[in-house]
Each structure stands twice: as structure tokens, then as C-alpha cells.
C-alpha positions as CSV (number, residue, x, y, z in Angstrom):
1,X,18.5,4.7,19.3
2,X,22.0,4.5,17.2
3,X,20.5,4.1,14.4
4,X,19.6,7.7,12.6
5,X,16.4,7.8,11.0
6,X,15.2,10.8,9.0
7,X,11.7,12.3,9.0
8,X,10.3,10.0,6.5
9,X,11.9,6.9,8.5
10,X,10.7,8.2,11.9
11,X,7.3,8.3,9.8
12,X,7.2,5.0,9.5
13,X,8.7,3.6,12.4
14,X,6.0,5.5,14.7
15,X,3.5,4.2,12.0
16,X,4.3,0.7,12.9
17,X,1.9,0.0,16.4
18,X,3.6,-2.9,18.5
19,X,2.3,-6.4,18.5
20,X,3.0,-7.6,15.5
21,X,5.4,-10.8,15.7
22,X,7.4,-10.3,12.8
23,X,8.1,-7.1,10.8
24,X,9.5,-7.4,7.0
25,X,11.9,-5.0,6.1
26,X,12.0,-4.6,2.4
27,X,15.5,-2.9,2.6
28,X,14.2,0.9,2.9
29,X,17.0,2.8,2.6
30,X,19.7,0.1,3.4
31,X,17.3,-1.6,6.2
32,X,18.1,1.2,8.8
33,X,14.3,0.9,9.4
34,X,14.2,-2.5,10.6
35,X,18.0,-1.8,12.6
36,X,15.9,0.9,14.7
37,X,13.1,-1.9,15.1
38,X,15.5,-4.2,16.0
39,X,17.3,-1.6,19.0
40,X,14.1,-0.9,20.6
41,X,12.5,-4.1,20.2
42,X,9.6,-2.9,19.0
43,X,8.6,-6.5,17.4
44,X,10.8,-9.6,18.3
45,X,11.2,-10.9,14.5
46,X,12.7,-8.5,11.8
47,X,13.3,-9.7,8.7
48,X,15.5,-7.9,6.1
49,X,15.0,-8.1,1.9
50,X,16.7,-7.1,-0.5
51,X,18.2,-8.8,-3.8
52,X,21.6,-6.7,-4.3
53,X,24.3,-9.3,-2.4
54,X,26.4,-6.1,-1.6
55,X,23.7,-4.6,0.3
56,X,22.7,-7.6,2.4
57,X,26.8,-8.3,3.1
58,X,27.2,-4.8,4.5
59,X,23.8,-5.0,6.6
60,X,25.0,-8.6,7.9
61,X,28.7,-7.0,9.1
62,X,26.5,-3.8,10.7
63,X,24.1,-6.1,12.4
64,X,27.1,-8.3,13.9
65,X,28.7,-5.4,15.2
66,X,25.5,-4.4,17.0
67,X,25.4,-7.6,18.7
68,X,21.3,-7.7,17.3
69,X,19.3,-10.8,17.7
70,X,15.6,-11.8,16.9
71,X,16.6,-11.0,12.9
72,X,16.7,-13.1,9.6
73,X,18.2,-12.2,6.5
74,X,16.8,-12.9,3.1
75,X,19.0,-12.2,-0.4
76,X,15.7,-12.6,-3.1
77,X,13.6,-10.6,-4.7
78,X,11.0,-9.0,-2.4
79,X,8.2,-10.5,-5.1
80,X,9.6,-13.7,-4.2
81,X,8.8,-13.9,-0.5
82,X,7.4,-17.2,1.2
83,X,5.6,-15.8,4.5
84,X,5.1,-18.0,7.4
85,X,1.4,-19.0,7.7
86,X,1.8,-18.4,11.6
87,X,1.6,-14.9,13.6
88,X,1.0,-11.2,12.8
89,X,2.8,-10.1,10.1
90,X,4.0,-6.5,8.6
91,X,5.7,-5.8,5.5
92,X,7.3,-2.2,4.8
93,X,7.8,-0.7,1.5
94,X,9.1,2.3,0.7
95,X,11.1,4.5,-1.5
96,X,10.3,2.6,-4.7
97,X,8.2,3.9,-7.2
98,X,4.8,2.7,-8.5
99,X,5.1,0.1,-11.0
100,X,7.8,-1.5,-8.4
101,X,5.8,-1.2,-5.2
102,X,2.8,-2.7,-7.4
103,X,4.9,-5.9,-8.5
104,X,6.0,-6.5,-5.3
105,X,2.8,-6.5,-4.1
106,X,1.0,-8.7,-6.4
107,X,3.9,-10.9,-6.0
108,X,3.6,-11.2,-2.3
109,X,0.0,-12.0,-2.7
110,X,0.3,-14.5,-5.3
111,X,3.2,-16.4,-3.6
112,X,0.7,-16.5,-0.3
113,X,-2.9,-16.7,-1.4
114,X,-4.2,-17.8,2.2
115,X,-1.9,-15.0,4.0
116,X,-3.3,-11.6,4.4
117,X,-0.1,-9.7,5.6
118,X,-0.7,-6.1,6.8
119,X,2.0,-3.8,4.8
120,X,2.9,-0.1,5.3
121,X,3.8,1.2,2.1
122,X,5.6,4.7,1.0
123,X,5.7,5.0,-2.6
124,X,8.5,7.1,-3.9
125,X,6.4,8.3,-6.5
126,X,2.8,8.0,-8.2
127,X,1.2,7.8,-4.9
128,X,-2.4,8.3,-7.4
129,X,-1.9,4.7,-9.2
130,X,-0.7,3.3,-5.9
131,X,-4.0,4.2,-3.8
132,X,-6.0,3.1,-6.8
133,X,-4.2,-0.3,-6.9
134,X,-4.8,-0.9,-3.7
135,X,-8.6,0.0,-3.8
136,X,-8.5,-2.3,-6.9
137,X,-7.3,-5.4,-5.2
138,X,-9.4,-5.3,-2.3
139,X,-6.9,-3.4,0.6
140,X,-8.7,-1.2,3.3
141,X,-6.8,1.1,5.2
142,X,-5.7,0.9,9.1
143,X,-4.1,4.1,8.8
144,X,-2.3,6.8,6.6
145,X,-0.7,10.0,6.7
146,X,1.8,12.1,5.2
147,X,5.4,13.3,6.3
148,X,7.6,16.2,5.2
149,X,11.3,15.8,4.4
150,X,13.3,18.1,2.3
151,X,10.6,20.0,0.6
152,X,9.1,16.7,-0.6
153,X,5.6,15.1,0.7
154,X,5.6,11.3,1.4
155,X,2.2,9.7,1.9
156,X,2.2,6.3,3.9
157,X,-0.4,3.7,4.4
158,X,-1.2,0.8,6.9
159,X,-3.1,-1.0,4.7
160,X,-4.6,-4.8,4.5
161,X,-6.7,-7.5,2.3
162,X,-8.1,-8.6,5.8
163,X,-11.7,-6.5,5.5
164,X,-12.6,-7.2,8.6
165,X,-9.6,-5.2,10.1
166,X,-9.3,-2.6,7.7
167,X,-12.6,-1.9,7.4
168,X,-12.2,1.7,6.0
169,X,-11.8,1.6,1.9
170,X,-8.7,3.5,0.5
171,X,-9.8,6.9,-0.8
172,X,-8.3,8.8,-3.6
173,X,-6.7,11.3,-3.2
174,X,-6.4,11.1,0.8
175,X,-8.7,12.3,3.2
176,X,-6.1,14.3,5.4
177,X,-5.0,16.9,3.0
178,X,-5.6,20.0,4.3
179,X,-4.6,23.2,1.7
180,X,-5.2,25.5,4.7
181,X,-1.9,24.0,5.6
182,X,1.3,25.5,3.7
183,X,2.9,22.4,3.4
184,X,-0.1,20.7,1.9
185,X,-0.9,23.2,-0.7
186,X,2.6,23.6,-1.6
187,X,2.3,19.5,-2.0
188,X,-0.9,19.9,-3.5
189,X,0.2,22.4,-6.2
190,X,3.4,20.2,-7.2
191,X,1.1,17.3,-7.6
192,X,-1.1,20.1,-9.9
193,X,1.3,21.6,-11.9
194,X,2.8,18.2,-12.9
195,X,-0.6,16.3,-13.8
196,X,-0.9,20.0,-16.1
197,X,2.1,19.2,-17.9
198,X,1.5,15.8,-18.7
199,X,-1.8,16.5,-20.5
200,X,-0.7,16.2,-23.9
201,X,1.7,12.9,-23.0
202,X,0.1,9.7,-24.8
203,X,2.2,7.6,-21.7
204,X,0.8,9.4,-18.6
205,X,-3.2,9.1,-19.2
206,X,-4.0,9.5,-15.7
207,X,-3.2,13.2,-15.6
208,X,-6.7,14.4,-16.8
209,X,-8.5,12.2,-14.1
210,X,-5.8,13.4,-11.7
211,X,-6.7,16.9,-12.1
212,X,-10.3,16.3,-11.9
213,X,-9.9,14.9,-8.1
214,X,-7.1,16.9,-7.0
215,X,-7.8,20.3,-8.3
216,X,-11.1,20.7,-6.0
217,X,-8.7,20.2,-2.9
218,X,-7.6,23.6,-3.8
219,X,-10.3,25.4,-4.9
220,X,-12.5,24.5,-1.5
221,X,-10.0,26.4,0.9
């Protein structure tokens, strides 16, 4: 593959099982996810988001150069998507934080009420209120895991509205962390220390609750 994907984009694109007929890049880090979908053919349709003209332009010159086919390009808003109400469809999001990812989702589902999209989501940030949004409007989980890149940890989910796929509900915090592995406790006690610092901070209520949940992954290993 030409296109150089880091460990958080190999992540995802091995999260991302074949058969769907259309995947939706929403312009992770300049759509080099969907240019690797697009070189192994992992799904005939890609379709690359993003709002910033600049972005799109230098992605339309890079996918001409490739020669790639099977791909359409949309310059919007990702909130304002129309999805075909035809085929399997997958919509990625990562890289952005919470409050983002949350619009775009709600916008998404709004746009298409009789649509249930599967999405893969990688939130930059906040991963807590994420997972509890998700639980909230009605998303089980197909799959989920976590990935390691530059001393960071990036949870991902397969998630969809479509219950009778995604029949397991989204727990919180995840079921896979492990703080018998190094990288998960060092994860863990980032996640820790922050939520402890943010106590006394009138905008980030969550922290208390936070601890509650996440502090017992440490203290059972």
C-alpha cells in the first residue's frame, strides 16, 4: 500500500471487516484512511468529507495522480450528510474531539431517520462522554479496542443503532482494559490523574463520576 498509515490509522483500517458497499471517510487525517481503502479495495465505494475547500482540492489532485476509481468527493459539513437509502454503509470518525464527534453524529441521524449507518468512531478526546452518548442514543457495539501511538491511547468503536446487529450495549469505561498491561495502566493513570485535577472545575462535572468507574480498574489488579 502507498499510502502510509500510522498505528492509529492501521487501527482502524483493520477495524473495518470487508463487505460493506460504501465506506465514508470523514477526512481523518487528510482522508489517507479512505486512500488506503481505496488501493486495496477493501470496499468498492469510498466517499471523502470534509468542509475546508483546500483540503478536498489537494485530496482530488492526490487521488488523480493515483489513477483511483470507485470514489466520490463531498465539500459539506460532515453533519450535513444525505446517505443513500440503498447498501451497507460505514462512516469513520476520528481525531475530533467530543462535542464534534457528538454533533456530527446527531446530525447524521437526524438528516437520515430511516438509515442506521454502522460508524467506527475514534474520538480525539473525552472518550467518557462519547461512550455515554452513544449508550444514550441507543448504539450497541460490533466491536472496540484500543491502539497505542506516541505514548497516547486511542479507543475505537464499531458501533450501530441497528440492535439487532449490535446486540452488545456500550459499556463504560471499556471492557478490554487490562492494568496488568503497562500500557493500559499508564493509560489508565493519565485518564486518573486528569479526572483528579478537574475536581474543583465548575465546567468538567464528569470528573467525580469518572473517578468512581475508572479508579476500581486500578485498584483490582
Amino acid at each position: 500500500m502507498k499510502t502510509r498509515l500510522g498505528k492509529r490509522l492501521t487501527a482502524l483500517f483493520e477495524a473495518i471487516p470487508p463487505g460493506y458497499d460504501a465506506v465514508w471517510d470523514l477526512c481523518c487525517d487528510h482522508g489517507r484512511l479512505g486512500l488506503g481503502l481505496l488501493e486495496t479495495q477493501r470496499t468498492p465505494q469510498v466517499h471523502f468529507v470534509d468542509q475546508i475547500p483546500s483540503i478536498m482540492a489537494d485530496l482530488q489532485d492526490r487521488l488523480k495522480r493515483y489513477g483511483a476509481k470507485g470514489y466520490q468527493l463531498h465539500t459539506l459539513p460532515a453533519e450535513q450528510l444525505n446517505l443513500p437509502n440503498q447498501g451497507t454503509q460505514l462512516l469513520v470518525l476520528a481525531g475530533v474531539g467530543d462535542e464534534v464527534a457528538q454533533a456530527i453524529i446527531t446530525g447524521v441521524t437526524q438528516r437520515n431517520p430511516t438509515i442506521q449507518p454502522d460508524w467506527l468512531i475514534s474520538p480525539a478526546n473525552k472518550v467518557f462522554q462519547v461512550r455515554r452518548y452513544l449508550h444514550q442514543q441507543g448504539f450497541g457495539v460490533l466491536d472496540e479496542g484500543v491502539v497505542f501511538e506516541n505514548g497516547r491511547g486511542y479507543e475505537w468503536l464499531r458501533v450501530s443503532q441497528n440492535r439487532e446487529r449490535a446486540i452488545n450495549p456500550i459499556s463504560n469505561p471499556a471492557p478490554f482494559w487490562n492494568a496488568q498491561v503497562p500500557e493500559h495502566r499508564a493509560h489508565l493513570q493519565k485518564l486518573i490523574k486528569h479526572a483528579r485535577k478537574q475536581l474543583n472545575n465548575p465546567k468538567e462535572q464528569d470528573a467525580r463520576f469518572m473517578l468512581e468507574l475508572y479508579e476500581p480498574l486500578l485498584e483490582n489488579h
